[in-house]
C-alpha positions, 0 to 999 in steps of 0.5 A: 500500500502506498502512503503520501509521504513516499510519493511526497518524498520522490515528488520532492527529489524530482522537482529538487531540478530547475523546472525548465523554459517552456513548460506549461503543463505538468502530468503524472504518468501512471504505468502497469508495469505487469501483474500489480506493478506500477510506476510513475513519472512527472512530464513537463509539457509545453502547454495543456489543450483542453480539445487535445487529449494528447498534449502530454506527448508535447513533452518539455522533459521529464524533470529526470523521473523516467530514470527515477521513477515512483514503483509500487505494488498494488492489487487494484486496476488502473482506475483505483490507482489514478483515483488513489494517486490524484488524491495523493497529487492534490494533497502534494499541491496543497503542502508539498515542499515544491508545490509551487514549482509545480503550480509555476505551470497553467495545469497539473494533471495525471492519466494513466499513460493511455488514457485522457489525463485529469486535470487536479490544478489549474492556475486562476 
């Protein structure tokens, strides 16, 4: 079972790196790597399209997470991950050490790497 302060944590040493030039959109990857294995990744994109489901492919970088990415064991399918994560994310936006890094972009979302990614944060 996954617990806030480890996502807390590796969301803290990913974004410990210089958010660069040219994001404006932020999105939690979540994968199933097999039978209840998980992983995740943080992908700066260049901007979010409300009409184009597929604006995290516009990707800025992924702040160095795809070598350092959030593994989990879990015996659930993807939609319950992507619930669990998002409540994980909202609450990391709310008193996470670099939420502000991450609220410097006009959207924050998460998505299942093949689904629709679900916007969490957007600017005002």
């Amino acid at each position: 079972m996954v617990v806030y302060r480890e996502i807390s944590a590796w969301i803290d040493s990913v974004l410990e790196r210089r958010v660069p030039e040219g994001v404006g959109a932020f999105c939690f990857n979540i994968y199933a790597d097999d039978w209840d294995n998980w992983s995740m990744e943080l992908i700066g994109a260049e901007a979010y399209d409300p009409r184009d489901p597929d604006w995290p492919c516009y990707e800025v970088t992924d702040m160095g997470s795809r070598s350092h990415l959030f593994r989990w064991e879990e015996s659930v399918g993807w939609h319950q991950t992507v619930r669990e994560m998002s409540k994980y994310i909202v609450r990391y936006l709310a008193e996470g050490a670099h939420a502000t890094a991450l609220q410097q972009a006009d959207v924050v979302a998460v998505a299942f790497v093949s689904g629709v990614p679900q916007v969490l944060w957007k600017k005002k």
